[in-house]
Backbone bond lengths (Angstrom), bond angles and torsions (degrees), N, CA, C in turn:
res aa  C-N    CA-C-N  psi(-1)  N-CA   C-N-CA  omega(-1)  CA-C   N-CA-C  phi
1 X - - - 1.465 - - 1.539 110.95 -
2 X 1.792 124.16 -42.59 0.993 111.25 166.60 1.184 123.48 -75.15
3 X 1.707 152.54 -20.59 1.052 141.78 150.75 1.823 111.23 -42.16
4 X 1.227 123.09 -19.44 1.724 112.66 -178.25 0.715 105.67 -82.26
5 X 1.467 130.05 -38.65 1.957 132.39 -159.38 1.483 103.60 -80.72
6 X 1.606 108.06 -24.32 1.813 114.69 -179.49 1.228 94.70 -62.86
7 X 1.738 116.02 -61.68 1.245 126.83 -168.77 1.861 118.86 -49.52
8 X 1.348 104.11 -34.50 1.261 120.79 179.33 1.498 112.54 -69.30
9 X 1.397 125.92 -43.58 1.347 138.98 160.67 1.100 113.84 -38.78
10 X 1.262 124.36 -79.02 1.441 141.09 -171.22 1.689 102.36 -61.84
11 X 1.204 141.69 -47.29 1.197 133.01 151.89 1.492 134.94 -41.58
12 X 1.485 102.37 -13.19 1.779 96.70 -174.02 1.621 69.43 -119.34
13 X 1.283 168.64 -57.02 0.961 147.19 -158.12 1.817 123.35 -56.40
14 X 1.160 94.65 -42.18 1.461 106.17 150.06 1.208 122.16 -26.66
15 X 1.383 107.64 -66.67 1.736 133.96 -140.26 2.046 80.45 -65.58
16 X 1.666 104.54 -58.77 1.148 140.73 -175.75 1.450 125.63 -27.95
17 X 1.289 92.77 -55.17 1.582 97.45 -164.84 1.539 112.55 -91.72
18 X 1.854 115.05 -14.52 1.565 88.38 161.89 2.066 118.99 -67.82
19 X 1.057 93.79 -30.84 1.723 106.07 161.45 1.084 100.72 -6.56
20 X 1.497 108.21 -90.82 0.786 146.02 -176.61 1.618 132.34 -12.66
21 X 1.581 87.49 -70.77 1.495 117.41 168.23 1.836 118.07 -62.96
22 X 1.376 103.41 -43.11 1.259 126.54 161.87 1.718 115.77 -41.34
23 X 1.415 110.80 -52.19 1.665 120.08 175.20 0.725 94.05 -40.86
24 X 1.813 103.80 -88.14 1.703 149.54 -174.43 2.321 89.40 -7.11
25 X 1.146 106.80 -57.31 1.838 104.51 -142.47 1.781 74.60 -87.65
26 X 0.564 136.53 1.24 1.781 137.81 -168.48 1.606 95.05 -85.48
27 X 1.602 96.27 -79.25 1.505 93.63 171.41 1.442 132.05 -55.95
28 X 1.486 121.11 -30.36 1.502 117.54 167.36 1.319 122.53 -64.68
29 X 1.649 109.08 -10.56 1.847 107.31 162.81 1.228 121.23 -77.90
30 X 1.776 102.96 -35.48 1.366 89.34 174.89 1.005 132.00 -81.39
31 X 1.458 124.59 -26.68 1.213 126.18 -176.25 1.578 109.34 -80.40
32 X 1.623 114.90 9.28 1.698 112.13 175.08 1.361 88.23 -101.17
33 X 1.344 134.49 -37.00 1.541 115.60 172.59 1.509 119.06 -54.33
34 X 1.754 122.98 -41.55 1.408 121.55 159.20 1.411 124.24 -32.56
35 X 1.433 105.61 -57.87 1.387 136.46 -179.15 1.755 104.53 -39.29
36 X 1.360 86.29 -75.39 2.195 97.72 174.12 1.384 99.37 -33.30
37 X 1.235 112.20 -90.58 1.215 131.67 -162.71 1.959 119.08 -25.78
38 X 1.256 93.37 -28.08 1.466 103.05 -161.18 1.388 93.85 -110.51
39 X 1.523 140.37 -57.62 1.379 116.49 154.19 1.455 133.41 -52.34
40 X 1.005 110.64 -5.72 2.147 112.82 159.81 1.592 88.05 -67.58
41 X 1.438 159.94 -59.82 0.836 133.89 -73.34 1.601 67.12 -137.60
42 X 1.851 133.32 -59.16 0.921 144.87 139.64 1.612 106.83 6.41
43 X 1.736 105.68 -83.85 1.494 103.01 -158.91 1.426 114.24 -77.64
44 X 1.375 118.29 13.36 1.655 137.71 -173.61 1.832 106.69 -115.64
45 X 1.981 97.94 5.83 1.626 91.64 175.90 1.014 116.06 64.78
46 X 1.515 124.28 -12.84 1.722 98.77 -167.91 1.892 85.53 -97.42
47 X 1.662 97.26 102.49 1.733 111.72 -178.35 1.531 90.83 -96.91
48 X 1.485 147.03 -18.03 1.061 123.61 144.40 1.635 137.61 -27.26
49 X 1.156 104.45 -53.72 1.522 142.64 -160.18 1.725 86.36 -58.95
50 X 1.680 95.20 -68.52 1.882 114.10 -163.75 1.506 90.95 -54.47
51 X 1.136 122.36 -36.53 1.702 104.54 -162.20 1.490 112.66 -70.52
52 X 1.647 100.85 -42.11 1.751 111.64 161.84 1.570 125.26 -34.71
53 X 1.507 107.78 -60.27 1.101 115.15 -171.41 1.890 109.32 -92.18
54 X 0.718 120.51 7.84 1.540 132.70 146.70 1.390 123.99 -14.87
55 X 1.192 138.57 169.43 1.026 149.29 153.90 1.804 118.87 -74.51
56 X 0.916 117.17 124.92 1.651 100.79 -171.10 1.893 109.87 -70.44
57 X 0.959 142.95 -12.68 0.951 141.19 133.73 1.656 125.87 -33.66
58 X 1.173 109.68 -57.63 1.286 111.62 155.66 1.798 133.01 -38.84
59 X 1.552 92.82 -63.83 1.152 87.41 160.31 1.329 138.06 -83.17
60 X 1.115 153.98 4.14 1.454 148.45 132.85 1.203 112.02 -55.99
61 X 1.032 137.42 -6.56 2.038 132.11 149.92 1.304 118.77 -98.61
62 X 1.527 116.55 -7.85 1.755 106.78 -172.93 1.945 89.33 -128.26
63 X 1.237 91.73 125.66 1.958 83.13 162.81 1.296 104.64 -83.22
64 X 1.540 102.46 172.88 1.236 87.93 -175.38 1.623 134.19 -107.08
65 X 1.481 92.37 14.95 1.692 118.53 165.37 1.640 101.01 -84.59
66 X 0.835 89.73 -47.57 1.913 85.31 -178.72 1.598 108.28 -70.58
67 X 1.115 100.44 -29.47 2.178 81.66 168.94 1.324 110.75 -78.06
68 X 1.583 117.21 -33.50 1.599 101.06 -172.19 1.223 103.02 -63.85
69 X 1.284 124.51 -52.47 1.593 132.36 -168.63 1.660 104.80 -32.57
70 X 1.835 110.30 -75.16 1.278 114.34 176.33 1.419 105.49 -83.24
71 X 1.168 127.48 40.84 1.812 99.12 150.93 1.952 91.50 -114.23
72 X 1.453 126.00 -31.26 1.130 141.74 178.03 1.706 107.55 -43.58
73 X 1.418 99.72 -42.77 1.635 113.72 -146.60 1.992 69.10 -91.26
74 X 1.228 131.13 -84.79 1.562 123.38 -178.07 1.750 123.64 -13.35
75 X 1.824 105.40 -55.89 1.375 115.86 -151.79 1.593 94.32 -97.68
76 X 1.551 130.59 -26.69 1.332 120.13 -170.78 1.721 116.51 -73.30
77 X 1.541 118.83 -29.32 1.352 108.31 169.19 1.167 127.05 -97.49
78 X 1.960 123.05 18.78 0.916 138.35 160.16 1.510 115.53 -64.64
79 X 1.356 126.02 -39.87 1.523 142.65 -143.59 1.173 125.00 60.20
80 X 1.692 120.06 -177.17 1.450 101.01 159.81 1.641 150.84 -70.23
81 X 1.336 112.16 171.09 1.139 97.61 -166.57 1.560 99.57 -75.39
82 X 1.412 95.09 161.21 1.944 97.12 174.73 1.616 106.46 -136.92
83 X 1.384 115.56 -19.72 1.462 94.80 171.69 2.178 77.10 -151.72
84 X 1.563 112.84 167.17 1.237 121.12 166.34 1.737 95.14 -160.11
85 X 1.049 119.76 128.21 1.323 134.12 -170.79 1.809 104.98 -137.97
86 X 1.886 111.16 115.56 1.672 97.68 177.40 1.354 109.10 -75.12
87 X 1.619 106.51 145.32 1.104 113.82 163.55 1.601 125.37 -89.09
88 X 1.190 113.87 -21.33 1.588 119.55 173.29 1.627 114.73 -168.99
89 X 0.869 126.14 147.03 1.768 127.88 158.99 1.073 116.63 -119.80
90 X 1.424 110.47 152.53 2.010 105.15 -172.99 1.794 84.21 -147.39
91 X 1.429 96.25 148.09 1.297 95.41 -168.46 1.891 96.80 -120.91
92 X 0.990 105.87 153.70 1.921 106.14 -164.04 1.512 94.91 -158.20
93 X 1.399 90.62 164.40 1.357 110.59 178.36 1.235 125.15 -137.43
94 X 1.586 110.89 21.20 1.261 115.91 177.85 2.016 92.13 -178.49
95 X 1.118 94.95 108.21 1.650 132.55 -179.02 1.668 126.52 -102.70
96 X 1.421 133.20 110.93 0.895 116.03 -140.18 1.337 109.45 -94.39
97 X 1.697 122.90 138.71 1.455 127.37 -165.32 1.421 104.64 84.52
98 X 1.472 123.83 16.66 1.490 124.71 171.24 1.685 125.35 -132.99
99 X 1.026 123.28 117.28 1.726 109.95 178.97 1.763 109.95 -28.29
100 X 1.563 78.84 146.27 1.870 95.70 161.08 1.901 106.89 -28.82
101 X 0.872 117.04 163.27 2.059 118.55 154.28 1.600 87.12 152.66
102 X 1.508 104.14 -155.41 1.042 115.63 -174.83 1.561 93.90 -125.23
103 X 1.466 108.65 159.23 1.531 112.07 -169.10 1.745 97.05 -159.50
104 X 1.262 115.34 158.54 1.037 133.60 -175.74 1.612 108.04 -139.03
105 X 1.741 117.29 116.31 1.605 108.53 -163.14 1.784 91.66 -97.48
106 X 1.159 144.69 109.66 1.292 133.99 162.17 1.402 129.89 -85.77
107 X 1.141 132.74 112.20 1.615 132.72 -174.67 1.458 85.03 -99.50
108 X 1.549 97.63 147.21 1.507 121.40 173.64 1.207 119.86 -130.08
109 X 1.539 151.48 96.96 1.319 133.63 171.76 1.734 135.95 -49.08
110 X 0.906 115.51 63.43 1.614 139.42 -153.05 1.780 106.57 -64.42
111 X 1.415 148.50 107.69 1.206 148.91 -170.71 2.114 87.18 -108.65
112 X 1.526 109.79 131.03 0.900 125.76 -168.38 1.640 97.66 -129.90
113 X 1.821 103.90 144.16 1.753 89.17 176.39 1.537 133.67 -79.68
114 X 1.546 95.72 6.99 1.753 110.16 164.26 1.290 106.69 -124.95
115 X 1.662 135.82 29.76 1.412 127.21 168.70 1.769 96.03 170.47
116 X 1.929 77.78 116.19 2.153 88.07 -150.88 1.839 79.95 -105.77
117 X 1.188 132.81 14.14 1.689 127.80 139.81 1.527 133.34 -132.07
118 X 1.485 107.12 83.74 0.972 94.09 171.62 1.652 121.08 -126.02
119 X 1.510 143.02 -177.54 0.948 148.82 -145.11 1.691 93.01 -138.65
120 X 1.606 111.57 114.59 1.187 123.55 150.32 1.005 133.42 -78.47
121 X 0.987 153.88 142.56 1.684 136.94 159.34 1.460 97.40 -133.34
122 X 1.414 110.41 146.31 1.371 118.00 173.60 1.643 95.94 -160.06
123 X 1.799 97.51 140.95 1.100 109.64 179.34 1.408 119.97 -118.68
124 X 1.187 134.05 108.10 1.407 126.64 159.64 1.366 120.81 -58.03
125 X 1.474 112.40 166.66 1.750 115.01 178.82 1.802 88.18 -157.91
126 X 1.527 94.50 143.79 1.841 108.78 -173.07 2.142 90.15 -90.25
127 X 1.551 79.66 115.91 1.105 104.08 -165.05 1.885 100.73 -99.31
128 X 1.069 118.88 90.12 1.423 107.21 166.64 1.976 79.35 85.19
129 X 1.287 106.81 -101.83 1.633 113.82 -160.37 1.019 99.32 -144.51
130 X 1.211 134.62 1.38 1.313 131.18 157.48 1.621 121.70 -142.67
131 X 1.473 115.82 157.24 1.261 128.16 -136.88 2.186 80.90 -94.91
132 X 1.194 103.68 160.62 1.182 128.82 175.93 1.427 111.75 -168.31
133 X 1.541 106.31 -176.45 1.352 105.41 -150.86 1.509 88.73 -123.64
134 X 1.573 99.05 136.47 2.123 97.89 -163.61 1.663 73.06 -125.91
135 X 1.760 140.92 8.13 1.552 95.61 -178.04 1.433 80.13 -152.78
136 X 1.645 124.14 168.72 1.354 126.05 156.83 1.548 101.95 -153.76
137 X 1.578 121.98 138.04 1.247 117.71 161.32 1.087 111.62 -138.82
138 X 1.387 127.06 164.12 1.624 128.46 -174.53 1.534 103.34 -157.71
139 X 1.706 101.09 107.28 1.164 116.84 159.93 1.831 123.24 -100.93
């Protein structure tokens, strides 16, 4: 009897985990459509705009003079963008130095017209019911 219920386990876990995976890539579309949307908005300067459409988490740690300032002071001696291609997304639910939620980590390989390697990362978080963007860094 206990060899069936093992057997029974491992059979619905199976069944399970493309599910699973299935969610998982559901939410990493949407939150890469968030993603677009909010770096257009980024490489168009209007860093007002990005702080708005933010994650509200986000904003209760960043004012929003102090992000334009340092995202301005980061992205203006970069130039524009000329090519950004993702390199991976991983989707989590627990990020470290961040509440429980759901999160999506996106690295981007970003070619800039004063720095032709650099590394984006931007993270969305399901904000209420929709995904926004609670992180950005650019190395």
């Amino acid at each position: 009897m206990l060899l069936v219920c093992h057997k029974t386990i491992l059979c619905l876990l199976m069944l399970l985990l493309p599910l699973a995976g299935q969610a998982s890539e559901a939410k990493i579309r949407a939150a890469r459509k968030a993603v677009t949307e909010w770096l257009a908005l980024v490489d168009q300067q209007q860093y007002q705009e990005s702080w708005n459409q933010a994650a509200s988490l986000f904003r209760q740690q960043v004012d929003a003079a102090v992000w334009s300032q340092q995202l301005s002071g980061a992205r203006k001696p970069l130039g524009n963008v000329t090519n950004r291609v993702q390199m991976n997304a991983a989707y989590s639910t627990s990020l470290p130095g961040a509440p429980d939620g759901e999160y999506v980590v996106f690295q981007f390989k970003t070619e800039f017209t004063n720095k032709k390697n650099a590394v984006e990362t931007v993270t969305p978080m399901l904000d209420g019911k929709r995904w926004r963007v609670a992180g950005y860094y650019v190395r």
